[in-house]
PAGU-70323 format. One record per residue (C-alpha): residue number from 1; z, y, x. Coordinates in steps of 0.2 Angstrom, whole numbers, plus 5000, padded with zeros to 4 digits. Layout:
# PAGU-70323
ATOM  seq    c3    c2    c1
ATOM  NUM     Z     Y     X
...
***
This chain:
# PAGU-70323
ATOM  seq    c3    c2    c1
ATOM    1  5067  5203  5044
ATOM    2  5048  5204  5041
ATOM    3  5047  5186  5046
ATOM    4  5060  5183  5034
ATOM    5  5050  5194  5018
ATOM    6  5034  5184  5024
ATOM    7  5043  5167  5020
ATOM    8  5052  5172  5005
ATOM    9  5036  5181  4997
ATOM   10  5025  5162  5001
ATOM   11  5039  5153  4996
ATOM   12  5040  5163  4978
ATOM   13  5019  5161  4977
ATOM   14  5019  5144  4982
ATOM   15  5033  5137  4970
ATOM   16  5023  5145  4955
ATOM   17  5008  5141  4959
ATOM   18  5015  5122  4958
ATOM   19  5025  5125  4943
ATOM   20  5010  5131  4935
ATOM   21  4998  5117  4943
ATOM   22  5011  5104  4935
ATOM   23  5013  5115  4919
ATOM   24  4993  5111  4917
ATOM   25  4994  5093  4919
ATOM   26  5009  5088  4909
ATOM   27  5006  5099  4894
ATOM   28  4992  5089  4891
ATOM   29  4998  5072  4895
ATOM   30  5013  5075  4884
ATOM   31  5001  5081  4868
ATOM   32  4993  5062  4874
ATOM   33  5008  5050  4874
ATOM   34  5016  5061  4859
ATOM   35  5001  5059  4849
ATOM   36  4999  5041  4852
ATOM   37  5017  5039  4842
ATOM   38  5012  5052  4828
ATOM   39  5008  5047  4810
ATOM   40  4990  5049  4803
ATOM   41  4997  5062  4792
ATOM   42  5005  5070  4807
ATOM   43  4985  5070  4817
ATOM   44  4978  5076  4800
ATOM   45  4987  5092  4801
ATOM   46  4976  5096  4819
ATOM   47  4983  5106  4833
ATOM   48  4995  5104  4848
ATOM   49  5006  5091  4845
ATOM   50  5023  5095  4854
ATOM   51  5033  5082  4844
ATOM   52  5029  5072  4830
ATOM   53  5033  5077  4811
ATOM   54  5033  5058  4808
ATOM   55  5033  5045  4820
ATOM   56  5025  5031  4817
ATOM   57  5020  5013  4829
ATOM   58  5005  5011  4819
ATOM   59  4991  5015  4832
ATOM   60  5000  5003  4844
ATOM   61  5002  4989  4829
ATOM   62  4984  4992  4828
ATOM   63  4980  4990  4844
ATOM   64  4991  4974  4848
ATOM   65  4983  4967  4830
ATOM   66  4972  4954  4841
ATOM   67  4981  4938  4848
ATOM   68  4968  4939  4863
ATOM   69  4977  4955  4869
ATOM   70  4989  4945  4878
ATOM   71  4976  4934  4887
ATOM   72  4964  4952  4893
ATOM   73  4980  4959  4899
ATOM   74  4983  4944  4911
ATOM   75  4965  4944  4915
ATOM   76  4967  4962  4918
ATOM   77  4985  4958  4930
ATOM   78  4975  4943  4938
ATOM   79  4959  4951  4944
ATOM   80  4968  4966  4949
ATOM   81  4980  4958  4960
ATOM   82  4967  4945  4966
ATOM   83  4956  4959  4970
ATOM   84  4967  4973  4978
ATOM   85  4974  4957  4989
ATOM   86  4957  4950  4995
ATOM   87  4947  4968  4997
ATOM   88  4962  4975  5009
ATOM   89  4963  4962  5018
ATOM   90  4943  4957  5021
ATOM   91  4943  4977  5024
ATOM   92  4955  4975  5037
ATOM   93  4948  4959  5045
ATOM   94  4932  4969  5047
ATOM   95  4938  4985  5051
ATOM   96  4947  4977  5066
ATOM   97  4932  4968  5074
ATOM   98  4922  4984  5073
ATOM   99  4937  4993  5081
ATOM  100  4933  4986  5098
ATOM  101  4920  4992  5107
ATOM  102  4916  4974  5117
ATOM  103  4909  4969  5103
ATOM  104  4891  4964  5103
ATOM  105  4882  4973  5090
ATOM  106  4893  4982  5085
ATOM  107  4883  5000  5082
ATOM  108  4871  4991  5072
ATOM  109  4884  4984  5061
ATOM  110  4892  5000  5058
ATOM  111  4874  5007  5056
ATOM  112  4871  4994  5042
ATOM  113  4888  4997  5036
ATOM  114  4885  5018  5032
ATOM  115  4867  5013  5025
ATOM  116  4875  5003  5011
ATOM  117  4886  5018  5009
ATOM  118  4871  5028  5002
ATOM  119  4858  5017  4996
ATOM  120  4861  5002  4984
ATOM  121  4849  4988  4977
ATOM  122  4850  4995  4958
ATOM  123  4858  4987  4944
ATOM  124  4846  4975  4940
ATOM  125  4842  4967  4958
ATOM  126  4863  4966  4957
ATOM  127  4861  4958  4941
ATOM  128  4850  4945  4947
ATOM  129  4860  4942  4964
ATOM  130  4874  4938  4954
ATOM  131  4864  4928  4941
ATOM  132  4857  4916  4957
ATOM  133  4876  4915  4965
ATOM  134  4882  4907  4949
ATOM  135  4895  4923  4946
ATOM  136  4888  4925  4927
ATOM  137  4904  4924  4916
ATOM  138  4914  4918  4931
ATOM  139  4931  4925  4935
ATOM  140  4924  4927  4954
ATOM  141  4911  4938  4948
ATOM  142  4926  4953  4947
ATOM  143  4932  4947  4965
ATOM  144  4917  4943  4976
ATOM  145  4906  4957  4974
ATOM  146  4920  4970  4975
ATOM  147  4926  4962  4993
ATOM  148  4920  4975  5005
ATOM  149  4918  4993  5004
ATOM  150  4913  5001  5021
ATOM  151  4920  5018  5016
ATOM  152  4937  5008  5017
ATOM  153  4931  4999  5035
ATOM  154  4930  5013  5042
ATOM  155  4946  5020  5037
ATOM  156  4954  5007  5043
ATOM  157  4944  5003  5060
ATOM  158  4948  5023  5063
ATOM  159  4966  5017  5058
ATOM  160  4966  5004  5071
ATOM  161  4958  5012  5083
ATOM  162  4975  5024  5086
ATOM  163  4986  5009  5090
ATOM  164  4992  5010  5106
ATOM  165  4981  4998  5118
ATOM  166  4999  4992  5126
ATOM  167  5006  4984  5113
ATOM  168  4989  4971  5109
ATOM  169  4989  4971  5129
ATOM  170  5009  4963  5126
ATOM  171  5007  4952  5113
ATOM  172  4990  4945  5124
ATOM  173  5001  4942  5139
ATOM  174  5015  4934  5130
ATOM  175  5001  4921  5126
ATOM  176  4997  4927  5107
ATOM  177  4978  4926  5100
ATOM  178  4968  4938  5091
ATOM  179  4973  4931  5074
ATOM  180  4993  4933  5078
ATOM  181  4989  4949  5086
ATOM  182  4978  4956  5069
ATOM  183  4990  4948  5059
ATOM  184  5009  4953  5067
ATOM  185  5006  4967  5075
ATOM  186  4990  4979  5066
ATOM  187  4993  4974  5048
ATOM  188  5011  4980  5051
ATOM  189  5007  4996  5059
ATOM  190  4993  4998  5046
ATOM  191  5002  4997  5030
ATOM  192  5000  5016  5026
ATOM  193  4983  5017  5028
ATOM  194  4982  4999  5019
ATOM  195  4993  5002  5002
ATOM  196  4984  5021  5002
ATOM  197  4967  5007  5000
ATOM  198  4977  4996  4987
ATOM  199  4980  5010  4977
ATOM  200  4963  5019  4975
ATOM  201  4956  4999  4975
ATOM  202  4968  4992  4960
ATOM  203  4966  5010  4950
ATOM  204  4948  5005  4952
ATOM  205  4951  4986  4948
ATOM  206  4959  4990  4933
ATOM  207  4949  5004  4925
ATOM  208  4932  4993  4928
ATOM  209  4925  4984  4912
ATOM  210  4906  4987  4917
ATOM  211  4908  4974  4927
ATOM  212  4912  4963  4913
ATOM  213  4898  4972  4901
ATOM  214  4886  4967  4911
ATOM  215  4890  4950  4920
ATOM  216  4902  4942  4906
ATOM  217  4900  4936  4889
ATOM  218  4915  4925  4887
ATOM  219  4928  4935  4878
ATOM  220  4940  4923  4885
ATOM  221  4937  4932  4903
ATOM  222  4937  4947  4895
ATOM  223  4949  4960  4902
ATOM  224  4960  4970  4895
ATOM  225  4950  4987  4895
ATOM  226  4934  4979  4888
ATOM  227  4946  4973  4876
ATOM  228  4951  4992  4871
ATOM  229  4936  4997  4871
ATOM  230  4930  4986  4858
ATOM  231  4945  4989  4849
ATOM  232  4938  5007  4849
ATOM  233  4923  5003  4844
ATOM  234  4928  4993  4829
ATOM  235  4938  5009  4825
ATOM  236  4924  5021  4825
ATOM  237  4913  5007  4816
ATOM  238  4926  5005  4803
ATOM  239  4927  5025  4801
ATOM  240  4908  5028  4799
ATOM  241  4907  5015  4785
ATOM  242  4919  5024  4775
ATOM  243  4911  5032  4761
ATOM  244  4915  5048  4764
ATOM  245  4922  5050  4779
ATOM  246  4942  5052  4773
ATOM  247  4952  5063  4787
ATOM  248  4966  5049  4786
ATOM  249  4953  5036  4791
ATOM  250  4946  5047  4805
ATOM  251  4964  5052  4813
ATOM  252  4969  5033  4812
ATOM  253  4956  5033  4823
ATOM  254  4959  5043  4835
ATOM  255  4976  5036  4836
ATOM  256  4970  5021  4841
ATOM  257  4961  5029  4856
ATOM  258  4974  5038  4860
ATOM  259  4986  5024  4861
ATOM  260  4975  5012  4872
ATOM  261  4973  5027  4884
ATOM  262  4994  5026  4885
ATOM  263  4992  5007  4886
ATOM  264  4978  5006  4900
ATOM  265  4986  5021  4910
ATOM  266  5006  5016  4911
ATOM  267  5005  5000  4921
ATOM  268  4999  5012  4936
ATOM  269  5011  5025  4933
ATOM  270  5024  5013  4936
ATOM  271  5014  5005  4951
ATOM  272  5013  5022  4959
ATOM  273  5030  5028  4964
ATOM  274  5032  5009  4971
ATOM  275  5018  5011  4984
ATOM  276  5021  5030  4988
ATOM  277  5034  5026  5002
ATOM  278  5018  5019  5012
ATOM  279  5009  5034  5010
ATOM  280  5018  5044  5025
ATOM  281  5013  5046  5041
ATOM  282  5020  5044  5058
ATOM  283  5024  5025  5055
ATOM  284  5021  5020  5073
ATOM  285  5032  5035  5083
ATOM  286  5043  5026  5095
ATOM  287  5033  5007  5095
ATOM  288  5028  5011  5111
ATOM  289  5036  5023  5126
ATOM  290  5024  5026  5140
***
């Protein structure tokens, strides 16, 4: 009976605190996606917008105004798929040679590896490593420096570390090299750990538009959050030249920022729930009975 009081009591506690935890973020990000559809009027009135008094596609007309939109968003699609593709996989290919410990060098590499993890060269000895690769309003210049991330190798080389000696030991025996052993057997049994990496790599690739700030100058290569921002920018620029400063040209504005927020944010929102069947554990129970 007490046992019984205990669980009921942590069941209640925990439930609300969850509710509440979820209360707290989707209050907010309501107010955000309903504001995006408000009116200026409806904005000039101030306060928590629970629903609209006038609806209104403005701020999204305003923001798909520019015929290049289409182009950044593909730039946007392109480099993040490209990069979440080609980091994951370099990770892994890494990952799993430092997993072994026949290999020669191997604690200096890792040593190496962690230095990078604190200590960097400093944005402009970056700037002028990619300047003398040629990566200067490239598309590669999103792709090539973002390749490896140790933090990520060493998830991974933990990751392959746990895979059951046996079944590499099989697959050697049965005449299968270590390519078709890294690529049929520990990419398999790594996908959890690898499509966690996709995630927190392709939220990254998508939010990034320093990278372009700094290293590209052809709008043609530029993606779609630099795109936003300048849309933003333009906003603001148009709102400080009025004389005056009207209230309607000021809460245009911030429908504009808040739509591109909606805009930048929803294609990894429907990502998510895609990728979240990777995320549990215990993938590899049963591969192996010893």
């Amino acid at each position: 009976m007490r046992r019984d009081w205990d669980s009921r009591l942590f069941d209640t506690f925990n439930i609300t605190l969850l509710m509440l935890f979820m209360v707290v973020i989707l209050v907010p990000l309501w107010n955000v996606v309903i504001s995006s559809f408000s009116s200026s009027r409806a904005l000039a009135e101030g306060g928590f917008i629970f629903w609209p008094s006038e609806l209104s596609l403005e701020n999204y007309r305003a923001v798909f105004r520019d015929d290049s939109i289409g182009q950044s968003f593909f730039i946007s699609v392109a480099k993040t798929v490209i990069g979440v593709v080609t980091h994951v996989f370099f990770c892994a290919m890494v990952g799993y040679g430092l997993s072994k410990s026949n290999v020669r060098g191997r604690k200096f590499y890792v040593t190496m590896g962690v230095i990078t993890m604190f200590f960097s060269g400093g944005m402009i000895p970056t700037y002028l490593l990619i300047k003398s690769l040629g990566l200067l309003n490239s598309f590669w210049v999103y792709i090539i420096p973002a390749l490896l991330s140790f933090y990520d190798v060493i998830i991974l080389m933990n990751f392959f570390r746990n895979v059951p000696g046996s079944l590499e030991e099989s697959a050697k025996i049965d005449g299968a090299g270590d390519w078709r052993v890294f690529l049929s057997i520990f990419i398999p049994l790594s996908m959890p750990a690898m499509a966690t990496i996709a995630m927190f790599n392709g939220v990254s690739q998508w939010n990034d538009f320093m990278t372009t700030k700094l290293y590209v100058t052809n709008e043609a290569l530029y993606p779609l959050q630099m795109k936003l921002y300048e849309i933003i920018v333009q906003s603001q620029t148009q709102s400080m030249q009025n004389i005056g400063g009207s209230v309607v040209i000021e809460t245009a504005t911030k429908g504009v920022q808040l739509a591109t927020i909606v805009i930048t944010t929803l294609p990894i929102v429907v990502i998510y729930p895609l990728l979240q069947r990777y995320f549990i554990s215990g993938m590899m129970l049963g591969a192996v009975k010893e």
